[in-house]
N, C-alpha and C positions, 0 to 999 in steps of 0.2 A: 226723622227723629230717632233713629233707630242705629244704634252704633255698631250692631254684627247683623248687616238685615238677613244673612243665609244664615242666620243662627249655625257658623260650624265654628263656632269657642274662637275666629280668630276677627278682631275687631274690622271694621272697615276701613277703619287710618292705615291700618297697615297691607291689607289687600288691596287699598287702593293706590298703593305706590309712596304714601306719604307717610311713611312713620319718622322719617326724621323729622318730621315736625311736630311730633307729640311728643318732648322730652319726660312729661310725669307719664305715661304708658297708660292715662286714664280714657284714651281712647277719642280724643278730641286735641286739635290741632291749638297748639299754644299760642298764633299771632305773631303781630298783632293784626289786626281785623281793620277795614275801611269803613266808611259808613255803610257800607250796603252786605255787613257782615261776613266777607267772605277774606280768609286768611291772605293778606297781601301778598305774601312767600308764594302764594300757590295762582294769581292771577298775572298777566301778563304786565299790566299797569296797575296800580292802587285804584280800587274800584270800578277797574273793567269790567268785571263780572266775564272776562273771560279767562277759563284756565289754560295752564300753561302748557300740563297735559292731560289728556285723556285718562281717567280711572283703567289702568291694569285691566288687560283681558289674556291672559297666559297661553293661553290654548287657540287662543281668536274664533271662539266659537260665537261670539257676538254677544255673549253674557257677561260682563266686567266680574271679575272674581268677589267682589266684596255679594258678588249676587248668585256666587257659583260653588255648588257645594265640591267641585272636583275642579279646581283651576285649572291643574294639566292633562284631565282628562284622564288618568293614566288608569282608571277604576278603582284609586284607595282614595276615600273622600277625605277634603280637608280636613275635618275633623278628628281624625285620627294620622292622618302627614302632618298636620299645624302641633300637635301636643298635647291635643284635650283625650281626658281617659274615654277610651272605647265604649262603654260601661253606658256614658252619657245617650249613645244613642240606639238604644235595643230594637228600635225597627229598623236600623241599617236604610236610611233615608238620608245619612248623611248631616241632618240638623242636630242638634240635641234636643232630645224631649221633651214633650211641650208641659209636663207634669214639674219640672224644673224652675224654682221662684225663679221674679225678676223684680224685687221688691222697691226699686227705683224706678221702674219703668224706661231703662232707657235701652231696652232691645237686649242687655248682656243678661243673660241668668245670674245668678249670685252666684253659681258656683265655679264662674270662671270669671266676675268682673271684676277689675281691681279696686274699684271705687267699694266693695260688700268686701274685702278680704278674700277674694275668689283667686282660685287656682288661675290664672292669669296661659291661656297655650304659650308656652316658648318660641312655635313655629323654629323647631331645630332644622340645620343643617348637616343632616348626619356626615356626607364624605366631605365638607368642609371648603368647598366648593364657590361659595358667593350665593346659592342658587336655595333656598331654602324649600325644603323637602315637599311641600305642597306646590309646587311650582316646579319641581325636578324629577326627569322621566327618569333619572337612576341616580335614584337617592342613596346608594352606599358606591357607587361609581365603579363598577365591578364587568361592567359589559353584557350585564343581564338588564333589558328593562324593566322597571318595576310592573308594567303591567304585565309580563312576562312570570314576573316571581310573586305579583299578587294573584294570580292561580285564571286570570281571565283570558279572553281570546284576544288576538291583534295577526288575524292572518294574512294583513298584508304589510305585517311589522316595521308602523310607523310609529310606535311606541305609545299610540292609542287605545282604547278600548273600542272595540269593531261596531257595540251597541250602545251610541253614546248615551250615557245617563247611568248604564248598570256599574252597578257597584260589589266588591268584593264582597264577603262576610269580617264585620269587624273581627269578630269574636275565633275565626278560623284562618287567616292570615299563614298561608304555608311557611312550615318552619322546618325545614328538612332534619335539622340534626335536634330539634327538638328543646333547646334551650331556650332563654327568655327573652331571644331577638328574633323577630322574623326575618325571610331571608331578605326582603327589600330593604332590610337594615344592618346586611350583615354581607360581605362580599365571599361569593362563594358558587362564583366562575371557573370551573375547572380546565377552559379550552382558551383562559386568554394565551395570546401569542406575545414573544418575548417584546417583539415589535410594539405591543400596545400597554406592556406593564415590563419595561425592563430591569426595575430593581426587584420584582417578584414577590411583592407585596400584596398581591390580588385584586391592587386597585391600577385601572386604566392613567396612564400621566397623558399629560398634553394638556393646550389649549382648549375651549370651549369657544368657538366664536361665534357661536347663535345663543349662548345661554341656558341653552333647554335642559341643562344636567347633564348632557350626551356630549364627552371628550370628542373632539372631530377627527379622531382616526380609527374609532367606530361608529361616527355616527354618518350614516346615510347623506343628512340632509345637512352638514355642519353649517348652511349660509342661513337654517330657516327653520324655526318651530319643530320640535319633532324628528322621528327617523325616518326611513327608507330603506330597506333590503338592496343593497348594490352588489351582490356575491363579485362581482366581476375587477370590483371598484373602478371602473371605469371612470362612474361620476354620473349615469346614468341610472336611476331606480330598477330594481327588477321589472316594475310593475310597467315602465316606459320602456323598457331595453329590450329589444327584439332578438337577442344573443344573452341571457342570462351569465351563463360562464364564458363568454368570450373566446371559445372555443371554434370560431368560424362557421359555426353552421345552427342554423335560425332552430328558435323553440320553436315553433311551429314544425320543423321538419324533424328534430329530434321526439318533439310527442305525438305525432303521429305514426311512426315506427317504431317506437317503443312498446317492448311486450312488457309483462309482470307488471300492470299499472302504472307501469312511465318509468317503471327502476329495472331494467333489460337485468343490470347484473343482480338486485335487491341487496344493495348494501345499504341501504335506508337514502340514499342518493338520487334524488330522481334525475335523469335523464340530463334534463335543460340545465342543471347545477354539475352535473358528475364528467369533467377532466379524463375517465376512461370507465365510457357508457356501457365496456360490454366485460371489462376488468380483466384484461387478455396483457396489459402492462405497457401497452401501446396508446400514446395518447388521439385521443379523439382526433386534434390536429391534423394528425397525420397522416389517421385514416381518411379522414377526409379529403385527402389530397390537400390540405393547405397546410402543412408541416413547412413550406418555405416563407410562409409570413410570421414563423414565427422565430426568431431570431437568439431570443436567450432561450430557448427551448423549457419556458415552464407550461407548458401548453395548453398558452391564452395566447391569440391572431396581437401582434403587436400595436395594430392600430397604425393614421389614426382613428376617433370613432367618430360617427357624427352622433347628432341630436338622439337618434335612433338606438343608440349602444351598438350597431354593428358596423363592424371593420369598415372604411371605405373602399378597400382594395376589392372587398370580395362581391360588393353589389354595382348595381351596374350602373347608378351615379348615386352621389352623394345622398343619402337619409332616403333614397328611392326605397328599402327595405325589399328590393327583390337579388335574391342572389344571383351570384353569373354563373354559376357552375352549381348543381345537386350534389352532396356529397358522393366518393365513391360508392359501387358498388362492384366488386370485381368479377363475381363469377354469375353476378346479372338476377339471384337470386328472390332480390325483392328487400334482403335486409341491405341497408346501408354496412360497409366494413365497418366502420366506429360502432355497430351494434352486433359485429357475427365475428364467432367467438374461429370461423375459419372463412378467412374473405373469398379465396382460393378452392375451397370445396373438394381440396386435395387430401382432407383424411388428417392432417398434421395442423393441430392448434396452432390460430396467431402467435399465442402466449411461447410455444416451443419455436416457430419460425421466425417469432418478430426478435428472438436472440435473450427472453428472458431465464430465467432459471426453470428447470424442468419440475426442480421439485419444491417450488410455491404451487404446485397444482396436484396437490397427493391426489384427490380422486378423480382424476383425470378428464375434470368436465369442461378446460378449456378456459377457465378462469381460474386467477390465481384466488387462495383460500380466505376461506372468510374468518378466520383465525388469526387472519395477517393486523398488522396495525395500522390508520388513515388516520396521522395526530394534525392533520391541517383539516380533514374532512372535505376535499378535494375531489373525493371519489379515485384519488391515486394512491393503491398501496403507499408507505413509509419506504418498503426495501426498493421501488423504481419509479417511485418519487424528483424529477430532477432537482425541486428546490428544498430536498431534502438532506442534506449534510451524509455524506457516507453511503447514500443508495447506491443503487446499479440501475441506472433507467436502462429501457429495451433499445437495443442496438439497430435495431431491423436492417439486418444483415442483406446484401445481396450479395452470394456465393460465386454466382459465376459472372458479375460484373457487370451483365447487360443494361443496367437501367432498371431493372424488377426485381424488388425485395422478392424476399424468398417468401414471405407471409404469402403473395401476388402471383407467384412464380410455379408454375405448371412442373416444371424440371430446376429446379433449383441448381443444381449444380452443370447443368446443361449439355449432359452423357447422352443425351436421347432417349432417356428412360425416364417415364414420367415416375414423379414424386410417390402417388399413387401405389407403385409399381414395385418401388422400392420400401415401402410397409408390410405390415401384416393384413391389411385391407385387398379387397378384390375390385374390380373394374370391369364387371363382363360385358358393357359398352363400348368399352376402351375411350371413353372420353375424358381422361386423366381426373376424374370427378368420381367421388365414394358414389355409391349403388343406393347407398340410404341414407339423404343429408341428415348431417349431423354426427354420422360414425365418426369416432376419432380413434388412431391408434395410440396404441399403449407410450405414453413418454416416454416409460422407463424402459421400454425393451423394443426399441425402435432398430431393424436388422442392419447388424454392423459386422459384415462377413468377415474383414481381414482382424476384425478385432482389436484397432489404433485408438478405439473413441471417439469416431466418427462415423457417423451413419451414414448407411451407403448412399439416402439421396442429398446429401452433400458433397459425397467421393466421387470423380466420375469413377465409374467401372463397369463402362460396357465396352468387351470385346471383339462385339462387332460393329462398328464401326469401323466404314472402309475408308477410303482414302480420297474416294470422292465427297466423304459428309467432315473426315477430319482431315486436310491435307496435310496440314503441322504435325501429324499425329501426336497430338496433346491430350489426348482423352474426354474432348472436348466437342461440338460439332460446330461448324464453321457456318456462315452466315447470315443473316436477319430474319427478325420477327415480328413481321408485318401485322400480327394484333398484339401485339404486346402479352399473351398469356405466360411466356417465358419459353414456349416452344416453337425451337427454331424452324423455319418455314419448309427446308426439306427434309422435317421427320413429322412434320407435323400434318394428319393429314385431313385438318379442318385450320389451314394458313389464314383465311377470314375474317373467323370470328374464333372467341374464347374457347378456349375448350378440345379436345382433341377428337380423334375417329380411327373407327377401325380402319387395320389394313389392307386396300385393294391388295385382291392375285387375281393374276390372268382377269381381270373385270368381270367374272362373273361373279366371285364368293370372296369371302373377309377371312382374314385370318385375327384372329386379338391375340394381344403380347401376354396374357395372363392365365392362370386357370390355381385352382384350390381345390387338390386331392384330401377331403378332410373327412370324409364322409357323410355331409349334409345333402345330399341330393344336388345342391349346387353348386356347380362350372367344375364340378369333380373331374371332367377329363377334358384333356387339349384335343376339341371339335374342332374340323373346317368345315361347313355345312356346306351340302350339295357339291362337295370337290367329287367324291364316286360320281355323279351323273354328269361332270363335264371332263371328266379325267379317269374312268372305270379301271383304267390299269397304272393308277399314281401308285408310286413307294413314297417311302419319306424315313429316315433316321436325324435321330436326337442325340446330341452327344451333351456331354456336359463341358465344363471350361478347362478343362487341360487333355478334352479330346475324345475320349471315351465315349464309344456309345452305349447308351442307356435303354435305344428301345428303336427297332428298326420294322416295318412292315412293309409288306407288298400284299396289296388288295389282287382278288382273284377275278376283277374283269368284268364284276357283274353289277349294274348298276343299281339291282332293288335290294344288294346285300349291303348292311351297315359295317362300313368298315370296323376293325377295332382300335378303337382310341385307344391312347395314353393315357394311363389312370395314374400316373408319375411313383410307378413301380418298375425298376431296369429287369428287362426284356432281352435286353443286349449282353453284348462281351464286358461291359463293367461287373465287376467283382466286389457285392459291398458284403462287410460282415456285421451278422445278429440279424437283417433286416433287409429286404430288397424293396422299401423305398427308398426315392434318392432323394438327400436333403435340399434344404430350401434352398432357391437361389436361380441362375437366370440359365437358360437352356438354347443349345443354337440347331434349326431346323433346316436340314437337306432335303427340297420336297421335289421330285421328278413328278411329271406330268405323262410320261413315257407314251407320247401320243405322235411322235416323230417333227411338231412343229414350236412346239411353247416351250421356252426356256426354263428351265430349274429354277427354281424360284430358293429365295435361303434368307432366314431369321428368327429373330430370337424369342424366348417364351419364357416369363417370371413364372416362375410354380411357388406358391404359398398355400403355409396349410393352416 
């Protein structure tokens, strides 16, 4: 008996799918009628007493909307999506108030029924859509959902409200700019893509082919009720897709390696959505060794995907969800590369190695600045953005051609002089790896001896190199590198495994290629440890690179005296003026043994200060 039984001002003819049949709008179906009363128009035969359809259920929550005070769920209740004044229901229940006449008794209050001269709801269509507003998850069509712009939660934005039943505040309806439309009635999407509103009108174009108010080139779920978060568009939900951003390597293993709460870089990006997880300009892809399934290089795995959302290339049969490979990690660290801002552990940011601009990283933390612009929100800067018009994506250079980006690459330019070696950083391990992860050298003043604009560990320019390491004498050393760390196997003297090692002499004692006269207590002077007790009467001179010696000793024979080290102050026949330390740069060692049987041993020593 009752013609709006959810009392929200909008009749039941018309929530229940049937207002073409009420031509006077008085809320009752015009006929004509069978003997068994029931509108013929609406039963399948004249007096079947069966209908043709089902009463409308919008949301398919199992409650037919004439009986639903939120149809699509979206948390703004029909009553105020249908057109009746807010005002009506001050408990925010969604009804209108029960203190409201109904002086016909036939379920409508007089102040909305048409049969009393009542405000009659309009049930508008605001973006004009087919989809009328009570029934539309984005009622001004703009790519924000309404539950979204009416101020409630949907975290797993399916264009629902997460607690079904809560309801907005009528009376407070977020209004951003503050005039006499709120924003679920007012389009005012600042991040649509031209792709989704190409005449730049603020409203999304295209088809709808499930109805729900959601255009199908934002909406998630275009075949079915409702949205779904696809970041990836695969065509997979986040919530299903075991690769959110399609970046080749499983949410599971990007959040669990993620530091800063899942956002490594903290650009508001977490992890499983963020295209370059550690913002070094180098996409995820790549680092993860899967940069070759990715063909137009926007750095998503090309597919295809299964059920799953992740690539089938990269797991080990179809929708199994287990990957064939762990993303890289190159210097074994523990951080995956897609998350470590130097994969290599060589001192010189990915960001500098992998061939991006030096100066997107003024404070020189190895990520380009958070100042920069992400107008797709990709978690890929704008300026090396590939699908961005006019960028410079990162090159990741490899220098000396072997097969190992230089980001990867131990020796970049493949002199025999670790990377390391060739900074303002020290190594008093000699394992071509910083002494304290994480140290990064200065971008801007990276040592560039000849002065061309090219830093030296990209130049070769080591002099000693004999004839056996460079035959071609190319500047170059000649052979293979059986672990791949980028150092050639006979300079390198951990061939194995990643990473380098100091240099045997005579097998009993090390020499390292390095030392830092700076006066911090530490590796201030070129040591050979325990050479006096296998060698009591060794000499040894240091010349510098056009010959000069710099600093020459002979120990007096006694094995409990410490000899005196090189504190990389000339000692020698060099002649410097204002100052007798000798500047930075790479130094070649004459060492006697003067024991009548062990050969002279001869190499070279980087002095940084």
């Amino acid at each position: 008996l009752d013609l709006d039984s959810d009392n929200d001002g909008i009749l039941d003819v018309e929530e229940a799918g049937n207002a073409a049949q009420d031509t006077d709008g008085d809320g009752q179906v015009d006929g004509p009628f069978g003997d068994n009363g029931f509108d013929d128009n609406l039963e399948t035969t004249t007096d079947s007493g069966t209908p043709k359809n089902p009463p409308t259920d919008t949301d398919g929550d199992g409650t037919p909307d004439f009986q639903d005070v939120d149809s699509d769920n979206d948390g703004i209740s029909d009553l105020v999506e249908g057109g009746s004044n807010p005002a009506f229901d001050d408990d925010n229940d969604g009804m209108i108030d029960a203190e409201f006449a109904d002086d016909n008794n036939n379920g409508i209050v007089d102040a909305v029924d048409p049969t009393q001269d009542g405000d009659t709801a309009t049930t508008p269509d605001t973006d004009g859509d087919g989809v009328n507003n009570y029934r539309d998850l984005d009622s001004d069509n703009d790519g924000l959902n309404d539950v979204t712009e009416g101020g409630l939660k949907d975290v797993d934005g399916d264009g629902l409200v997460d607690t079904e039943g809560e309801l907005t505040d009528n009376a407070n309806l977020p209004n951003e700019d503050i005039d006499s439309t709120p924003d679920v009635l007012e389009p005012n999407n600042p991040d649509l893509l031209a792709s989704e509103d190409p005449d730049g009108d603020g409203v999304v174009e295209g088809p709808d082919t499930d109805g729900d108010g959601i255009q199908d080139v934002v909406d998630g779920k275009p075949n079915s009720f409702g949205d779904a978060i696809d970041s990836d568009g695969d065509g997979t939900p986040d919530s299903a897709d075991l690769d959110d951003d399609n970046d080749g390597i499983l949410d599971t293993v990007e959040a669990a390696t993620a530091t800063n709460d899942g956002d490594t870089d903290g650009d508001g990006i977490p992890d499983t959505l963020d295209l370059d997880s550690d913002n070094d300009g180098i996409l995820d892809v790549e680092e993860s060794s899967n940069g070759g399934t990715d063909a137009d290089g926007d750095g998503r795995v090309d597919g295809p995907y299964g059920n799953n959302g992740f690539a089938d290339q990269l797991e080990t049969s179809a929708d199994s969800g287990e990957a064939i490979d762990e993303p890289a990690d190159t210097d074994g660290d523990g951080i995956p590369d897609f998350q470590d801002i130097d994969s290599d552990n060589d001192g010189i940011s990915d960001l500098v190695e992998g061939g991006s601009n030096p100066d997107l990283d003024t404070d020189n933390d190895g990520r380009i600045d958070a100042t920069t612009t992400d107008t797709d929100k990709d978690g890929v800067i704008d300026v090396v953005d590939p699908t961005i018009d006019g960028s410079s994506p990162a090159t990741t250079p490899d220098t000396d051609g072997e097969g190992v980006d230089d980001y990867r690459d131990l020796d970049s330019d493949n002199d025999g002089l670790n990377d390391i070696d060739e900074t303002d950083l020290t190594d008093e391990d000699e394992d071509g790896q910083v002494d304290a992860q994480g140290d990064l050298a200065d971008n801007a003043n990276l040592p560039d001896t000849d002065g061309d604009g090219v830093a030296n560990y990209l130049e070769p320019n080591n002099p000693l190199l004999t004839a056996i390491l460079d035959a071609d004498g190319d500047g170059v050393v000649d052979g293979v590198d059986s672990d791949g760390d980028g150092i050639i196997d006979d300079v390198d003297n951990l061939p194995g495994a990643f990473g380098d090692g100091p240099t045997d002499v005579a097998g009993f004692t090390t020499i390292v290629n390095s030392f830092s006269p700076n006066d911090d207590d530490k590796n201030d002077t070129f040591v050979i440890k325990n050479l006096q007790l296998i060698a009591p009467n060794f000499s040894m001179e240091i010349r510098n690179r056009y010959g000069n010696i710099v600093y020459e000793y002979q120990h007096d024979g006694n094995k409990n005296n410490e000899p005196r080290w090189w504190d990389g102050y000339s000692s020698g026949r060099m002649t410097l003026q204002g100052s007798d330390k000798v500047p930075v740069g790479t130094y070649f060692y004459v060492l006697k043994y003067n024991d009548g049987k062990t050969e002279d041993a001869t190499g070279w020593i980087y002095l940084n200060r």
